[in-house]
Backbone as a ProteinNet text record, in pm:
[ID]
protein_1_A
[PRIMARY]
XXXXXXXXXXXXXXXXXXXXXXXXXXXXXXXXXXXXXXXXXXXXXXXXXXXXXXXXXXXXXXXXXXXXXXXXXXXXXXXXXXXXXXXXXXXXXXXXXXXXXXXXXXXXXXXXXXXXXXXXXXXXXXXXXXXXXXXXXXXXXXXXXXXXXXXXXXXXXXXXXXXXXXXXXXXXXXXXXXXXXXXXXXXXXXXXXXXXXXXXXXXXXXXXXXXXXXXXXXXXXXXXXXXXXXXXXXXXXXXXXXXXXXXXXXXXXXXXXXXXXXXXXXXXXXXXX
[TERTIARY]
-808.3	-727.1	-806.1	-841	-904.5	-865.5	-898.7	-835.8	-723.4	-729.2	-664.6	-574.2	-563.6	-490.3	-371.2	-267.1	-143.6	-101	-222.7	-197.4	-167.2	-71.4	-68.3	-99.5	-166.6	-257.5	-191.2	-191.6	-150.1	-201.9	-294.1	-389.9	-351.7	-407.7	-356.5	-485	-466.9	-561.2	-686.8	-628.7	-731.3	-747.4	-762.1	-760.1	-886.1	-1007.5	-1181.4	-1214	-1338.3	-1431	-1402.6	-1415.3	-1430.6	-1300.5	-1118.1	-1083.8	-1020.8	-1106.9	-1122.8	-1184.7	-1306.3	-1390.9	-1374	-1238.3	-1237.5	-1098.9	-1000.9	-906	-967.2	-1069.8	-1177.9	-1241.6	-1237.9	-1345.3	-1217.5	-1083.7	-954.4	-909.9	-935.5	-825.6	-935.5	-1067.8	-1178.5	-1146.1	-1068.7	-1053.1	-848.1	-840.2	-649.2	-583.6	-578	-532.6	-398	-309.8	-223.7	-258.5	-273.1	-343	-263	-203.7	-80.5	-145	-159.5	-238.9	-126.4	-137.3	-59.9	-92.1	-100.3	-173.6	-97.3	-168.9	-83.8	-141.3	-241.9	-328.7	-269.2	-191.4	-99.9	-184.8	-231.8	-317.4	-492.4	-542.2	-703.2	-778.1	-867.7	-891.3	-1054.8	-1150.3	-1292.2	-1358.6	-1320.7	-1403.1	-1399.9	-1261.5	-1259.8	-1198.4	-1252	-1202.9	-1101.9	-1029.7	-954.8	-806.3	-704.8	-541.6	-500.4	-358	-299	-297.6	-294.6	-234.5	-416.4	-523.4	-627.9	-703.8	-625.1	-719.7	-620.7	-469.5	-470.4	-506.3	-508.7	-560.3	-724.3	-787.2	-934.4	-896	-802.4	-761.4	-717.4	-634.9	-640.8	-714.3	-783.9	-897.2	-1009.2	-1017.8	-1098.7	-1015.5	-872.5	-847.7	-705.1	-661.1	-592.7	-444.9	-313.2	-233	-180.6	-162.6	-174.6	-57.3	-9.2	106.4	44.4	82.5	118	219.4	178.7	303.8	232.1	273.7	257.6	329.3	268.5	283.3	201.7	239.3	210	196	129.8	109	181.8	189.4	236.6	406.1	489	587.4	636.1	737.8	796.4	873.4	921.4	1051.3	952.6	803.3	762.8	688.6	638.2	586.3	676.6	779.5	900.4	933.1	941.5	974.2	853.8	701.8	587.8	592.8	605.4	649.2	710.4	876.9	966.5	941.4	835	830	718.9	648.3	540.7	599.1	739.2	808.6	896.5	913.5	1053.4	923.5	824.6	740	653.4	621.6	528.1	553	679.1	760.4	732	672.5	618.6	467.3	411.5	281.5	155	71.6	-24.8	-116.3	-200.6	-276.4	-233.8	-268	-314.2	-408.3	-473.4	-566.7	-556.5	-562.5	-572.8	-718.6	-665.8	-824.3	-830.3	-709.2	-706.5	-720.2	-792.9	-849	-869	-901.3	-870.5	-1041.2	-1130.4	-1222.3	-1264.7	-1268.1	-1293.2	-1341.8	-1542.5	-1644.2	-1623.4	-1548.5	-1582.2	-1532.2	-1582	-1633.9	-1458.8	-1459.1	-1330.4	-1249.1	-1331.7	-1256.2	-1261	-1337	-1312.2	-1256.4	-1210.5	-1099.2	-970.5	-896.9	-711.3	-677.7	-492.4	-467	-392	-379.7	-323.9	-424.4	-540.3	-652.4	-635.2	-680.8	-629.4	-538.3	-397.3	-280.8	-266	-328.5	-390.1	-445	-553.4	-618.7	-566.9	-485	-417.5	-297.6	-192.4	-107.6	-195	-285.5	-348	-410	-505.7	-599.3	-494.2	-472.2	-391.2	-259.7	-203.9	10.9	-17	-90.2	-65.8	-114.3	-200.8	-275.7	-151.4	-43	23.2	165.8	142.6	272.3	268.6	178.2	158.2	166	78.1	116.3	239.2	306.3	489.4	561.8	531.7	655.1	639.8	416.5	433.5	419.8	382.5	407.7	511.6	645.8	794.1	695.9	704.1	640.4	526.2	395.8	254.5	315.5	456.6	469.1	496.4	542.4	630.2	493.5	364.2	242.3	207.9	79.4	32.6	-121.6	-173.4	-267.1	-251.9	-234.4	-202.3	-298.2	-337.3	-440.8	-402.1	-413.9	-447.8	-593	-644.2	-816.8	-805.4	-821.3	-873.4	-1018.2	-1032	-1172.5	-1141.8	-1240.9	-1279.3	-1336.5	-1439.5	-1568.2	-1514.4	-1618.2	-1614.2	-1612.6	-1504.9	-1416.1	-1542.3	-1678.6	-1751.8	-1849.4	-1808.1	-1856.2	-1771.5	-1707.6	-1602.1	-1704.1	-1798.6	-1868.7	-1898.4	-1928.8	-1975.2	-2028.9	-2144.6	-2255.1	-2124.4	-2059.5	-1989.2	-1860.9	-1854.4	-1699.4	-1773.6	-1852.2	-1895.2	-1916.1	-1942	-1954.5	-1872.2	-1778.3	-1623	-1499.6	-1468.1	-1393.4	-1237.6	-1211.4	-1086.1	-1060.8	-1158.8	-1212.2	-1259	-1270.9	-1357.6	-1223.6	-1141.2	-1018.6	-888.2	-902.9	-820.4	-856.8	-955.7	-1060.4	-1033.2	-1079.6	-1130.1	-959.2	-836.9	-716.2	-683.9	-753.8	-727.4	-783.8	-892.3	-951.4	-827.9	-818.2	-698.4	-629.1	-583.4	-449.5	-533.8	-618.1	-679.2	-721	-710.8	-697.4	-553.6	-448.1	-315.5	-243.7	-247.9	-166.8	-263.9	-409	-418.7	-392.7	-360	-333.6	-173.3	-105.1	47.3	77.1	-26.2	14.2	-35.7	-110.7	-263.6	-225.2	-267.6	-245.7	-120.9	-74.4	28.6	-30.6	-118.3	-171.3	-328.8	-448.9	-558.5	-551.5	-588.1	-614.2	-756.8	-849	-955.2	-1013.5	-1126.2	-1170.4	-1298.6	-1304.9	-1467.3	-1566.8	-1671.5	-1773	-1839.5	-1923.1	-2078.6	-2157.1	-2289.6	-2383.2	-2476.9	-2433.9	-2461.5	-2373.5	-2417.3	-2297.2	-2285.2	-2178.7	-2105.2	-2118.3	-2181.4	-2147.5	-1995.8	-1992.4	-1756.4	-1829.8	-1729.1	-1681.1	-1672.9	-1623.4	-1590.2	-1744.8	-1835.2	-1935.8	-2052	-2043.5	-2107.9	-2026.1	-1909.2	-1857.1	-1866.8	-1818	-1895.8	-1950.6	-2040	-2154.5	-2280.4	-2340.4	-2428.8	-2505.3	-2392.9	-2454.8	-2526.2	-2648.9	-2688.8	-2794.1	-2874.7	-2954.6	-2856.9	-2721	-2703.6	-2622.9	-2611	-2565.6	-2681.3	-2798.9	-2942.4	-2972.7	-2930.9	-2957.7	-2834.7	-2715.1	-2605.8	-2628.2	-2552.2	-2528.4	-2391.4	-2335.5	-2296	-2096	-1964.4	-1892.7	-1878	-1940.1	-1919.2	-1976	-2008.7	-2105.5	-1987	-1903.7	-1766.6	-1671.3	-1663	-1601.7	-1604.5	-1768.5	-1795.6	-1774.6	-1764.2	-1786.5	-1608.9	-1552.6	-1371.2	-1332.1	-1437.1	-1369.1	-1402.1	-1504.8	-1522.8	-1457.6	-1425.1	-1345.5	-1186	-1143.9	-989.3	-982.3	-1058.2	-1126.9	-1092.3	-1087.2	-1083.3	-984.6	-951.6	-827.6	-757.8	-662.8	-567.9	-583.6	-529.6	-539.9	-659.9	-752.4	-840.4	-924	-943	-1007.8	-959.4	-957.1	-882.1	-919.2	-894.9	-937.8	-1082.1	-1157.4	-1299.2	-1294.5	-1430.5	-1505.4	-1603.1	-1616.2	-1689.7	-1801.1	-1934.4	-2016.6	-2044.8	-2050.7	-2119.9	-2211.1	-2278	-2416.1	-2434.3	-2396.8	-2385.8	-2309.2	-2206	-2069.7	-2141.1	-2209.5	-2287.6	-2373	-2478.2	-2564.2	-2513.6	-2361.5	-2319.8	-2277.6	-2275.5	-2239.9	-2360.3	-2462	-2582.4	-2674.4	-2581.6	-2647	-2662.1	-2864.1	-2923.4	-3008.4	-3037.6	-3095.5	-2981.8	-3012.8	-2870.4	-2930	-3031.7	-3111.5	-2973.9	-2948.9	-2827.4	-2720.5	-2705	-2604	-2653.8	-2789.2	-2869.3	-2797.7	-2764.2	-2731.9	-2868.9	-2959.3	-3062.4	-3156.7	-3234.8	-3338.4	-3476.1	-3453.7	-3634.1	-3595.4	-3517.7	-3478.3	-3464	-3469.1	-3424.1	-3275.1	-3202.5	-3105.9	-3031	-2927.4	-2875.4	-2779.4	-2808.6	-2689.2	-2560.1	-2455.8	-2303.5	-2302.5	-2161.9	-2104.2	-2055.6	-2063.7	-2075.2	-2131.7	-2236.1	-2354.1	-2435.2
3121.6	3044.7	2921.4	2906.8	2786.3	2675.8	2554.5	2424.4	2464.3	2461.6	2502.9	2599.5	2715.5	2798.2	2788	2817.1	2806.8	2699.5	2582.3	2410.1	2416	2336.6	2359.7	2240.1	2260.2	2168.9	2177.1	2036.1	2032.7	1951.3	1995.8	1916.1	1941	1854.8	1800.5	1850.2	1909.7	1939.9	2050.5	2141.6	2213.3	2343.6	2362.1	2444.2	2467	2393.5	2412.6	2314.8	2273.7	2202.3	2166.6	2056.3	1947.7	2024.4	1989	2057.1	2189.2	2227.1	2448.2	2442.7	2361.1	2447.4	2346.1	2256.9	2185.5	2295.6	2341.9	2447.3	2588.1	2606.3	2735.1	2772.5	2625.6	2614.5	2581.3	2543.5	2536.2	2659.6	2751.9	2886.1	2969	2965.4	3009.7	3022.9	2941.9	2896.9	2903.7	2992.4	3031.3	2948.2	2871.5	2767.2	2762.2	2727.4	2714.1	2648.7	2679.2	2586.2	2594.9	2469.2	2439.6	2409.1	2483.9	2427.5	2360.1	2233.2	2130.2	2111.7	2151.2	2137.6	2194.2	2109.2	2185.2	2277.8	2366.4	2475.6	2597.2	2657.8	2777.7	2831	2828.7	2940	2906.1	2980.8	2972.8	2915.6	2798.6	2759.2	2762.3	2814.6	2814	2731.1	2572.3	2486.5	2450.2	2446.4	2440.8	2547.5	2653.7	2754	2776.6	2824.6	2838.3	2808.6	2878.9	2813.4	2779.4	2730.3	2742.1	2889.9	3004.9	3119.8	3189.6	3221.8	3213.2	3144.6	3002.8	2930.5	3027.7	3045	3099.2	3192.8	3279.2	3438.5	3410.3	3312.2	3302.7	3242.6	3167.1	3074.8	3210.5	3301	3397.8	3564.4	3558.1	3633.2	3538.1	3451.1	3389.1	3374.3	3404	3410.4	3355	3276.9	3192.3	3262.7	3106.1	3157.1	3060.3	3108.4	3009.7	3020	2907	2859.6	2781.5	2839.1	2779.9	2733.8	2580.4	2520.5	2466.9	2440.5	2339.2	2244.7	2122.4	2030.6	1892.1	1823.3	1719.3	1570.6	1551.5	1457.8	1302.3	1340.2	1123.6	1171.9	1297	1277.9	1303.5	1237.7	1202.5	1356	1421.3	1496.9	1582.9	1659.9	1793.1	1777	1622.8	1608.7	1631.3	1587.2	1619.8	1722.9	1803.1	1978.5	2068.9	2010.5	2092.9	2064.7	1925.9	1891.1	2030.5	2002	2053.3	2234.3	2299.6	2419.7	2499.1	2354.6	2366	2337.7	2281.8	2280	2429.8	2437.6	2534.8	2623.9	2695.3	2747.6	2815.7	2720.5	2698.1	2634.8	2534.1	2467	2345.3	2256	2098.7	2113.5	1964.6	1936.7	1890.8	1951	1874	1808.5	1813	1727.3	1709.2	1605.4	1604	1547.8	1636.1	1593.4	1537.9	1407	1341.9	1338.4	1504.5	1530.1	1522.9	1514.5	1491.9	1391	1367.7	1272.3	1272.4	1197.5	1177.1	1056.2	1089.3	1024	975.6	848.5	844.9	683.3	688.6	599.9	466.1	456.1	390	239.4	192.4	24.7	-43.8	-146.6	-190.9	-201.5	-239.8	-237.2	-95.2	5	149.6	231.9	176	296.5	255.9	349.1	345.9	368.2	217.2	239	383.8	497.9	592.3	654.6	649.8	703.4	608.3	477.2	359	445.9	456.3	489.6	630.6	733.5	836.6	837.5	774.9	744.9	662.2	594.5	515	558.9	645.3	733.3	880.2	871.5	1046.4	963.2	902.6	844	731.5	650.9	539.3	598.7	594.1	615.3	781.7	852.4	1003.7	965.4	922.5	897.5	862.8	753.7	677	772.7	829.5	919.7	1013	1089.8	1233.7	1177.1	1040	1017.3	984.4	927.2	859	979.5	1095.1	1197.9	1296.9	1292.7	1378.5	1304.4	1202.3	1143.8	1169.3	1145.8	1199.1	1343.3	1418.3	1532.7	1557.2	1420.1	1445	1379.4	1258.9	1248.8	1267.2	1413.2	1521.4	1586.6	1592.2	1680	1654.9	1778.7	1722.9	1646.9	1706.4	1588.3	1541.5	1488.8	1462.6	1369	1426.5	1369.8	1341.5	1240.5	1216.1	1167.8	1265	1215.7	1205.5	1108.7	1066.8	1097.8	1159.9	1182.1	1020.6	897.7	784.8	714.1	647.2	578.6	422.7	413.4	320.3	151.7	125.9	2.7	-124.5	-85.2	-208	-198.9	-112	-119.7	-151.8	-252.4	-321.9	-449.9	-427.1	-556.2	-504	-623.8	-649.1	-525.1	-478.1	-372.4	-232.7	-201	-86	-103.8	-232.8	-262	-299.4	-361.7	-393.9	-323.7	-160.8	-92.9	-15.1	21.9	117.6	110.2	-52.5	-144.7	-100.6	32.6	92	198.3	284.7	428	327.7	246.3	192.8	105	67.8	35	191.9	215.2	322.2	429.5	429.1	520	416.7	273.7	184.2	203.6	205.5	222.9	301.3	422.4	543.5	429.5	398.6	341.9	234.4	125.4	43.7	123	274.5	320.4	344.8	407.1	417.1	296	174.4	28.1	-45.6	-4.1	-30.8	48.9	184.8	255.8	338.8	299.8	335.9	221.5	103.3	27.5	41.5	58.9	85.3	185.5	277.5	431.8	453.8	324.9	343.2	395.4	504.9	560.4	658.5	696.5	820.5	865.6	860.3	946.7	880.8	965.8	944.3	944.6	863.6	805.6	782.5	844.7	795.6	871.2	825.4	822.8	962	976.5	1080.3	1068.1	1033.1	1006.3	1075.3	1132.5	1241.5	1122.4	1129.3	1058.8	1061.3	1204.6	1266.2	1282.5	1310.7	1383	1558.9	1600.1	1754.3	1858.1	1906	2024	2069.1	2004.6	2049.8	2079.8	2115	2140.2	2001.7	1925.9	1787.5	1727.1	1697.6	1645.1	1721.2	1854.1	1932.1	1886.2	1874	1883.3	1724.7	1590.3	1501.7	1391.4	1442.3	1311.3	1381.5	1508.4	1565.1	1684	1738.8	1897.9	1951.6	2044.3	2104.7	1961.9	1898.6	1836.8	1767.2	1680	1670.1	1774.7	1865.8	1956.9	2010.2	2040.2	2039.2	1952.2	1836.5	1720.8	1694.2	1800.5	1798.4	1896.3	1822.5	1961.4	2009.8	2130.8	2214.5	2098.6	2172.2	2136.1	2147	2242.7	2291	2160.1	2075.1	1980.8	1910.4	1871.9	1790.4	1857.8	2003	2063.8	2095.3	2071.5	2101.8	1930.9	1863.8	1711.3	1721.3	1710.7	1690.8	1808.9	1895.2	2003.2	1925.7	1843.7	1803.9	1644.7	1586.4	1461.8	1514.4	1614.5	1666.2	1734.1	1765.9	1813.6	1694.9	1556.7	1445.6	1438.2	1340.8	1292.6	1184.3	1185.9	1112.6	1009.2	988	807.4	741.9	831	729.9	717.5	805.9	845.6	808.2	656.8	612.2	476	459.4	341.4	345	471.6	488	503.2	500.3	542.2	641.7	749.1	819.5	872.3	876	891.7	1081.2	1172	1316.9	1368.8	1307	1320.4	1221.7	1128.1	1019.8	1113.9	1134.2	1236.9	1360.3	1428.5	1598.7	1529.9	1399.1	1383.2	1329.6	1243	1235.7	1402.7	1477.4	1618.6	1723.9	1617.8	1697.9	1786.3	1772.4	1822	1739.5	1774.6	1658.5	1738.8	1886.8	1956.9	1986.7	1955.6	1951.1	2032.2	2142.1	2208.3	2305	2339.7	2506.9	2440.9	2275.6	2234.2	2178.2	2248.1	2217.4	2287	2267.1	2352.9	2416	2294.3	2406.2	2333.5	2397.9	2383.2	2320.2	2224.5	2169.3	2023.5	2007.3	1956.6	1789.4	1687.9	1545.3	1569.7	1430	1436.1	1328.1	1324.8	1184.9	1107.6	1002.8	945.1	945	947.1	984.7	769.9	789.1	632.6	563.4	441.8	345.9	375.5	421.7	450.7	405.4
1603	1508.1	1462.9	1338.3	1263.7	1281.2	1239.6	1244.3	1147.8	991.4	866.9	908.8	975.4	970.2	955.3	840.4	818.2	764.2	743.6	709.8	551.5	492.3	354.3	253.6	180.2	119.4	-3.1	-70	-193	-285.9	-353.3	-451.5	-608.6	-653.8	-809.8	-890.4	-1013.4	-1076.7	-1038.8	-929.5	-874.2	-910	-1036.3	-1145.4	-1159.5	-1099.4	-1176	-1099.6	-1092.3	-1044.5	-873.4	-881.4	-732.2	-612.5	-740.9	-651.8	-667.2	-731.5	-705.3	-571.3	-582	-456.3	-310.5	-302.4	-201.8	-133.2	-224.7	-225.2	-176.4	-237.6	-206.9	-26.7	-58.5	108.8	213.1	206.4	323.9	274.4	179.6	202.1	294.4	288.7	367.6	484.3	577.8	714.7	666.1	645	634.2	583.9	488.8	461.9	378.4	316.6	205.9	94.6	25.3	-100.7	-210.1	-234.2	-365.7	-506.1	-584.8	-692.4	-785.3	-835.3	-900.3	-997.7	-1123.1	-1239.1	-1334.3	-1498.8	-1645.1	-1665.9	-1654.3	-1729	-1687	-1780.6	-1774.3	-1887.9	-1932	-2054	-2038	-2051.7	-2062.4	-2157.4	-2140.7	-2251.1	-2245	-2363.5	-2330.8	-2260.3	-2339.7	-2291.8	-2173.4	-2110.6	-1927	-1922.5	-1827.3	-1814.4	-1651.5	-1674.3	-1526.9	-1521.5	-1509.1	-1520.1	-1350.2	-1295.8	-1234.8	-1148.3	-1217.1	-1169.7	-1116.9	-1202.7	-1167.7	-1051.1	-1052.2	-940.4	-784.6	-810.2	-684.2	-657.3	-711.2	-727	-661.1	-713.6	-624.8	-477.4	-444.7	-279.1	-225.3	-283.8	-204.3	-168.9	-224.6	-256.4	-122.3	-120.4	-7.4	134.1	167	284.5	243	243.4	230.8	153.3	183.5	75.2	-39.5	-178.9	-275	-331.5	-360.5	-507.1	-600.5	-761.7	-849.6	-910.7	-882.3	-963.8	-1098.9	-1214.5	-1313	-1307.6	-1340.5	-1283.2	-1363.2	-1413.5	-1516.4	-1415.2	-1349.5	-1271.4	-1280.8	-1461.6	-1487.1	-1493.7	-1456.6	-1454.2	-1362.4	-1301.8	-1178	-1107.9	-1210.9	-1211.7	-1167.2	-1235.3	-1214.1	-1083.3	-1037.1	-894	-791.5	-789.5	-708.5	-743.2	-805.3	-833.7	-740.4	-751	-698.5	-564.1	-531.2	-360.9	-296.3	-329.4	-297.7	-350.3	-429.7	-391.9	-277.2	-262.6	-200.4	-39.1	23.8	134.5	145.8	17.6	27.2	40.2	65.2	24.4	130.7	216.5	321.1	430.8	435.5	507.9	570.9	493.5	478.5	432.2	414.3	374.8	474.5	524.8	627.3	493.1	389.4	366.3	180.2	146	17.5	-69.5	-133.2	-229.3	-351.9	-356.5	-549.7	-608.6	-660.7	-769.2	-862.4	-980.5	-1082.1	-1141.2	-1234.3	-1265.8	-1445.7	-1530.6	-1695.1	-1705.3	-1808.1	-1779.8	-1917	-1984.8	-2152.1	-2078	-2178.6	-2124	-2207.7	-2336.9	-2450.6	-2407.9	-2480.5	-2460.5	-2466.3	-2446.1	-2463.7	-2635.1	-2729.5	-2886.6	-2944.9	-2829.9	-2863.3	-2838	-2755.5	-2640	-2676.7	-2766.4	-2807.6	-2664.3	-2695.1	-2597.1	-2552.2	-2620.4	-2562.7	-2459.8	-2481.3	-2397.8	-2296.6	-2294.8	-2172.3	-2114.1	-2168.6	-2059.7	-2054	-2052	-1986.9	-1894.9	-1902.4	-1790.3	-1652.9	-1694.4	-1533.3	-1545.6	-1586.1	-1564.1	-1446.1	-1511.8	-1441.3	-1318.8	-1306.4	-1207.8	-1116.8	-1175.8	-1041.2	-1052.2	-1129	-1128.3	-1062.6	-1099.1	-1032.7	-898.6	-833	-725.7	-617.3	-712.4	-621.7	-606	-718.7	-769.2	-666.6	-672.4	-585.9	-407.9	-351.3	-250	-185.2	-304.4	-231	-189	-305.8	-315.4	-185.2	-134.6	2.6	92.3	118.6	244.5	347.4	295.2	394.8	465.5	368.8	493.2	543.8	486.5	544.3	731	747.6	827.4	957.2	927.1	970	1000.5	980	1012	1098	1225	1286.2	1277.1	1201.2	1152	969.4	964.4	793.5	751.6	652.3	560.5	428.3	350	164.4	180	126.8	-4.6	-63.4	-151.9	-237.8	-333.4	-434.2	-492.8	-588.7	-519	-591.8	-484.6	-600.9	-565.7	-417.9	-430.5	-282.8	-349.9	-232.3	-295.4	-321.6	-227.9	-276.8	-365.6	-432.9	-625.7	-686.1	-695.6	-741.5	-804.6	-905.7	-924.2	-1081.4	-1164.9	-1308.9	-1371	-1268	-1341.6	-1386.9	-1273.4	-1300.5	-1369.5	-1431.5	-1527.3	-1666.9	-1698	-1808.9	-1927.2	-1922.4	-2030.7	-2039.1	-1965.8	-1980.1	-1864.8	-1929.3	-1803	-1818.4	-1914	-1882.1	-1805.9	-1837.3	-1653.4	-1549.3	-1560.6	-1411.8	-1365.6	-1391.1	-1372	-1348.4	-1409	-1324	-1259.6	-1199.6	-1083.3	-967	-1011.5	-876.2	-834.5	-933.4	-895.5	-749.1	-779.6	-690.2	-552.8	-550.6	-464.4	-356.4	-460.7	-421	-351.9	-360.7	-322.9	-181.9	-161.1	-17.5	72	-19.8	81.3	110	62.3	66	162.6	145.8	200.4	331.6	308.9	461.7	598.3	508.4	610	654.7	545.3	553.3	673.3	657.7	772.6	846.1	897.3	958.9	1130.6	1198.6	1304.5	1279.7	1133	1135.7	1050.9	897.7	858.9	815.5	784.7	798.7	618	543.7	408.6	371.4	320.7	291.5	135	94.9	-45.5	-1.3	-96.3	-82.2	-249.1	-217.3	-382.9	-359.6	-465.6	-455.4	-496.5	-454.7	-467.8	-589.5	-618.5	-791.5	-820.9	-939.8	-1077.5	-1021.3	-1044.9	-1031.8	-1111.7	-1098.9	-1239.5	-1230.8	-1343.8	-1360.5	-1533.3	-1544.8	-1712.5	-1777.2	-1681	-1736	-1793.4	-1691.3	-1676.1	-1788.9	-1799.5	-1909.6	-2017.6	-2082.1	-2213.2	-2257.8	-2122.9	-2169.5	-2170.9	-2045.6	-2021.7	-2091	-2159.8	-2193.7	-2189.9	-2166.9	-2175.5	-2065.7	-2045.4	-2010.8	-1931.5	-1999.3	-1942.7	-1823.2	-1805.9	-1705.7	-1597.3	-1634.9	-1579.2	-1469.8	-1501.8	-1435.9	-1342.4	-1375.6	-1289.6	-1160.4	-1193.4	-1085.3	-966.6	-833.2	-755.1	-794.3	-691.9	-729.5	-643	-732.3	-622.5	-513.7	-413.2	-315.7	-178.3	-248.5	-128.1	-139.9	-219.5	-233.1	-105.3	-118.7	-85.3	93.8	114.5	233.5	333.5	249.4	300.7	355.1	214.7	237.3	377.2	420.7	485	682.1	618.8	793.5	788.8	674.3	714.4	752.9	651.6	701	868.9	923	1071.3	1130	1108.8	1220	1200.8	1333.8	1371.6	1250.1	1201.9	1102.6	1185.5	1316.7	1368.2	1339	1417.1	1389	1258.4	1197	1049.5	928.7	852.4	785.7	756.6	593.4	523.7	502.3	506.3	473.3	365.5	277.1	158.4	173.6	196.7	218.6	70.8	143.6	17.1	68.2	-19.5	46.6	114.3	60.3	144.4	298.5	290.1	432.7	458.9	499.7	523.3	608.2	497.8	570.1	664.2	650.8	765.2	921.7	887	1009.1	1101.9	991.5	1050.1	1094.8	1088.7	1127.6	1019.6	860.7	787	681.1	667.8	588.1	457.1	440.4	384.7	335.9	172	46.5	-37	-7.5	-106.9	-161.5	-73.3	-155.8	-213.4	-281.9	-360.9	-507	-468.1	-631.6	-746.1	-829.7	-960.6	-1048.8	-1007.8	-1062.9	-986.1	-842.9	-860.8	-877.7	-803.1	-881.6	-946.4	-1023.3	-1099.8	-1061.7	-1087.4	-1038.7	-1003.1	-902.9	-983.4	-990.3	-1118.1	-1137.4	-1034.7	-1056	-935.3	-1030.6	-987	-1042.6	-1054.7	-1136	-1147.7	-1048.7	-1023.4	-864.8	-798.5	-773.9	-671.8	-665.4
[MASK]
+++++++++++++++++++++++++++++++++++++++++++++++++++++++++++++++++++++++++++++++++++++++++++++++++++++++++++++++++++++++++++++++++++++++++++++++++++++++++++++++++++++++++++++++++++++++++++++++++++++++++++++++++++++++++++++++++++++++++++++++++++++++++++++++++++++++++++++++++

């Protein structure tokens, strides 16, 4: 019997990228994996729905629900909770992966994009944690990750050229310095960053195409990192920032060659790093 076995996980946005393959790698080891997301139809440019991503969690071991699920509204988070209890019969961990990302300078960025972005990134972050907590408490080890950067890049260089994403990312962050102190010794709260950029759909369509896509590893180093911090103990494991790579070497693994996307290639450091 696995650590995961039978544990039910409920992540936001895990339709593609970071958390497809963090969902991918706990149904691996028996897991429950709740996919929480709007993508009910297929779309080229990001490819992958709700119903697809479970069909792959269970195809790898595991057992999956789709819910849809609109993160900035209250009613469909409390609807995905509650099918994801009625379902599986409470919550051991959750993942806030969803995330909304627009770089533009401050007199360029409309505020509807602004409040996209900290509706999806901080208000969902905080949203999705209030509504599972009651039953992460009820777990025996309970976890929320967080995918956002580490609270001490909180300085000039990383606010100055797109100080409305870097405000509602560092948000998510805040939520892992607030509320892991709030729960600190009942549930384990911590952040997880890649040290590079990801090959997602996101990161190809638009930080630059192919050239940084080359320069990314793959999600799966996200995936393998979140799989040995959810492994520790909730008491004591909490209020960290975890970077991926520090993360795999405390685990004894320091050779990151098989998370190359391509190869040979340099590669870029991701934002706050």
């Amino acid at each position: 019997m696995t650590t995961f076995k039978n544990k039910t996980v409920f992540i936001s946005g895990g339709t593609r990228g970071i958390g497809h393959a963090i969902g991918m790698r706990l149904a691996q080891e028996g897991a429950n994996i709740v996919i929480a997301a709007k993508s009910t139809e297929p779309n080229p440019k990001i490819p992958g729905t709700i119903f697809t991503a479970a069909a792959d969690m269970e195809k790898a071991g595991g057992k999956a629900l789709a819910v849809k699920c609109d993160i900035r509204d209250e009613a469909e988070v409390i609807n995905a909770v509650n099918k994801a209890v009625e379902t599986f019969g409470g919550i051991d961990i959750l993942i806030n992966n969803a995330s909304a990302i627009n770089l533009s300078p401050t007199l360029a960025l409309e505020m509807k994009r602004y409040d996209l972005m900290q509706d999806i990134n901080t208000r969902g972050t905080f949203l999705c944690s209030q509504k599972c907590i009651p039953y992460l408490l009820k777990a025996e080890n309970p976890h929320i990750l967080n995918l956002s950067p580490p609270i001490s890049s909180i300085n000039e260089h990383w606010f100055k050229n797109h100080v409305g994403y870097s405000i509602a990312k560092f948000g998510m962050s805040l939520c892992v310095l607030g509320m892991s102190g709030e729960y600190h010794g009942k549930i384990g709260i911590n952040a997880l960053w890649p040290r590079t950029t990801i090959a997602t759909a996101a990161v190809q369509n638009l930080l630059g195409g192919n050239s940084i896509m080359n320069a990314s590893r793959k999600p799966e180093i996200l995936a393998d990192a979140a799989y040995y911090i959810l492994k520790r103990d909730a008491k004591t494991t909490t209020g960290n920032y975890f970077v991926d790579d520090e993360l795999l070497a405390s685990e004894g693994i320091t050779d990151l060659s098989q998370y190359a996307y391509a190869p040979g290639h340099d590669l870029a450091p991701d934002f706050f790093i």
